[in-house]
C-alpha positions in Angstrom: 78.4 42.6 13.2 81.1 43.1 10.8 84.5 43.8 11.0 83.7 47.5 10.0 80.9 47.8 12.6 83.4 46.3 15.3 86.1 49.2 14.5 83.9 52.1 14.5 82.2 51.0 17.6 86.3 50.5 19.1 86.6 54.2 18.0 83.7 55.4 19.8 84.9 53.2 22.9 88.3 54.8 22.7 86.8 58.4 22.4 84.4 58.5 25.4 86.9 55.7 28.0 88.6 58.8 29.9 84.9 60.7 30.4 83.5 56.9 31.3 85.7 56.1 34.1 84.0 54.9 36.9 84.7 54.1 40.5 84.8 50.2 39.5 86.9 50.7 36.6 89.3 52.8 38.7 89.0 49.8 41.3 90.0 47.7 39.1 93.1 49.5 37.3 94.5 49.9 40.6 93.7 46.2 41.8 95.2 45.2 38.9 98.3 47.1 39.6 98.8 46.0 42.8 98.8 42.7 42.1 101.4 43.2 39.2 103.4 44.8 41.7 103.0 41.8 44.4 103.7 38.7 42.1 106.6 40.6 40.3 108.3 41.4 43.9 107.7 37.7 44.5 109.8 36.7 41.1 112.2 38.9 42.1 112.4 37.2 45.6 112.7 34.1 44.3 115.2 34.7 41.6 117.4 36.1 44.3 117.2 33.2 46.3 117.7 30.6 43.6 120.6 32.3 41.6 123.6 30.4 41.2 125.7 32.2 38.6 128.4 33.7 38.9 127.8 37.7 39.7 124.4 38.1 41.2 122.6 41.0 39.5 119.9 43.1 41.5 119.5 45.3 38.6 117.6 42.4 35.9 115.9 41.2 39.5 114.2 44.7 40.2 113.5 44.9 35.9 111.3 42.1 36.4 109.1 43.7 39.0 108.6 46.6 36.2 108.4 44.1 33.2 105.6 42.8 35.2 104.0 46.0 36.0 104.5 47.5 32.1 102.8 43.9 30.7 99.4 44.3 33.0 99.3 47.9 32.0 99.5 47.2 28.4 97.0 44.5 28.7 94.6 46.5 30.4 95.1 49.4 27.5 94.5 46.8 24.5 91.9 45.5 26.7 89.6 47.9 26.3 88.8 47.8 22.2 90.6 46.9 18.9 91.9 50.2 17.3 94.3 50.4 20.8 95.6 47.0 20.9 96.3 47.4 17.2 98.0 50.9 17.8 100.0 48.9 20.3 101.1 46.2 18.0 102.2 48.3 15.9 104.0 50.8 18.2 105.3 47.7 19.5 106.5 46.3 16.6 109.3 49.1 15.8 110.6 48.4 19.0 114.0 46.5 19.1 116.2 45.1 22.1 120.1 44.6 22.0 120.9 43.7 25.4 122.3 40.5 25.5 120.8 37.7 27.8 123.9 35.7 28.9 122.4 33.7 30.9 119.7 31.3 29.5 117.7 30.7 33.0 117.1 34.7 32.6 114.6 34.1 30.2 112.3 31.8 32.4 112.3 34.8 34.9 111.8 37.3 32.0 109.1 35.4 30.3 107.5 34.5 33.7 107.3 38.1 34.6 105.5 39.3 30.9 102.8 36.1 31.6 102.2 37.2 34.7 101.6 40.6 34.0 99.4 39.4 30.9 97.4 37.5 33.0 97.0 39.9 36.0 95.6 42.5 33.5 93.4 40.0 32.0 91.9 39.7 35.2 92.6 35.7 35.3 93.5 36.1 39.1 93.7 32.0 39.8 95.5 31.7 36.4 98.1 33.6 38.0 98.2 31.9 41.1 98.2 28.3 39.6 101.0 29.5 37.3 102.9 31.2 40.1 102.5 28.0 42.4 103.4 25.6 39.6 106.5 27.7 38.6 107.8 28.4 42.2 107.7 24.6 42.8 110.0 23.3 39.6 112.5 26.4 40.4 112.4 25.0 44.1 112.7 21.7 43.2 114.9 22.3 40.1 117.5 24.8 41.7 116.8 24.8 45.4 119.3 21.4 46.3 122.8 22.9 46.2 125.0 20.3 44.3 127.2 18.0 45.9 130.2 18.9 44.2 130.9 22.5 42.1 133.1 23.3 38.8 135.5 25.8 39.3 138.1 27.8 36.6 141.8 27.7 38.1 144.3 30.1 36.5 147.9 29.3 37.4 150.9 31.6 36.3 154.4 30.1 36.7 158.0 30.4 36.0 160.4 27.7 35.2 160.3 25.1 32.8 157.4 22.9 32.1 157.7 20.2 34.3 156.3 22.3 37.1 152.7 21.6 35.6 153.5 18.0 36.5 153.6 19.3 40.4 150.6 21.6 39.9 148.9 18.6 38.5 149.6 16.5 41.5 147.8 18.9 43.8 144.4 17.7 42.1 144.7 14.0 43.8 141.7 12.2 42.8 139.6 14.9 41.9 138.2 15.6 38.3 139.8 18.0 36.6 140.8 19.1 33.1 143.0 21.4 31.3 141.5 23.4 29.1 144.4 25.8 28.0 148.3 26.4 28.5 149.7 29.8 27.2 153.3 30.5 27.0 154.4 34.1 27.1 158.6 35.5 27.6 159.2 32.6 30.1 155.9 32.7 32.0 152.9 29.9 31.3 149.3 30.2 32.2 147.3 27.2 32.7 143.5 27.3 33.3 142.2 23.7 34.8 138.5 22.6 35.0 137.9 21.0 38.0 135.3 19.8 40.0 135.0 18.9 44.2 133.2 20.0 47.0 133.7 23.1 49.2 135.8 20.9 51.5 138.6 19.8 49.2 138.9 23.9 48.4 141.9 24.0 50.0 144.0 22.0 47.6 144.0 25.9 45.9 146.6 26.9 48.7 148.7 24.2 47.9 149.0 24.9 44.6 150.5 28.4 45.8 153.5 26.9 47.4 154.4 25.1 44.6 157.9 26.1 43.1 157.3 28.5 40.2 153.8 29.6 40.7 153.2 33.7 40.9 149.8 34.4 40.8 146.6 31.3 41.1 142.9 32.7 40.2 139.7 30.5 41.1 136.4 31.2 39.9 133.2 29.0 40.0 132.1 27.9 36.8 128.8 28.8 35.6 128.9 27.2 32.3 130.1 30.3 30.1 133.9 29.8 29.8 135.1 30.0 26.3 139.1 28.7 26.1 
């Protein structure tokens, strides 16, 4: 059959698939579906529990249930002959996206959630389920142990002269930490300090406050997007 055989056959597919629906094709749409809807709720279940930025956001979460959903349907669309899939390339293909991922473990769950959905509206049901098993293991085994120890951002404003950063600096003890900037601004410095320890040594952060000078002491955890 040639290529020009293969497209108007596609055409006549494409013409006569809405008066050719039948109760096992609508089985299967909605089968289809519902599994989309299933295995994206359980990425979204397990990026919840994993997370370990920063600011959690439910918002991405949920758009990976629907990123799954949108895939299977367009799968089973192009699915069905050549003149839609190339209609959907090409539709496709104009599309651009300017939201920015900050977070580089965001595109695991985002590219997880478009394979899925590929796969669910291929029909390749224990594709999925080997892919899903396989992925929720290295993101349990990956990200599920909570580190010993954590890297936090401390901001200290004081007042004085400079040798109160030698008292601040004492508060630290033995634990790692580094400096990363000092400001100076009409008689007031800001310090921000790297440091890393364990929940349990969090309290040297109250310490700090009662040194002579200090006004104001921020803390943040780290996740790896500080730019100083």
């Amino acid at each position: 059959m040639s290529v020009q055989d293969m497209i108007k056959k596609s055409v006549l597919e494409a013409d006569n698939f809405s008066n050719a629906i039948n109760f096992g094709t609508f089985f299967t749409i909605i089968l289809n579906m519902a599994v989309a809807v299933l295995v994206g709720y359980l990425i979204f279940r397990i990026y919840r529990k994993y997370y370990n930025g920063v600011i959690y956001s439910r918002t991405y979460g949920l758009t990976l249930v629907g990123m799954t959903i949108l895939t299977c349907m367009v799968t089973l669309a192009i699915s069905t002959n050549i003149v839609i899939s190339l209609g959907m390339v090409g539709a496709l293909s104009i599309v651009r996206y300017r939201t920015a991922i900050k977070e580089p473990l965001d595109l695991l769950y985002m590219f997880w959630a478009i394979t899925s959905g590929i796969t669910v509206g291929a029909n390749m049901y224990v594709l999925v389920a080997v892919g899903f098993l396989v992925m929720y293991l290295f993101v349990s085994v990956t990200f599920g142990k909570k580190a010993v120890a954590n890297t936090y951002i401390l901001m200290v404003r004081y007042e004085g002269d400079e040798n109160i950063s030698d008292n601040i600096m004492r508060e630290f003890n033995s634990m790692k930490h580094t400096v990363k900037s000092k400001l100076y601004k009409n008689g007031t410095y800001e310090m921000t300090v790297e440091v890393t320890c364990k929940e349990e040594q969090l309290s040297f952060v109250e310490r700090i406050e009662r040194v002579m000078g200090v006004t104001q002491v921020s803390f943040v955890k780290y996740n790896g997007e500080y730019h100083g």
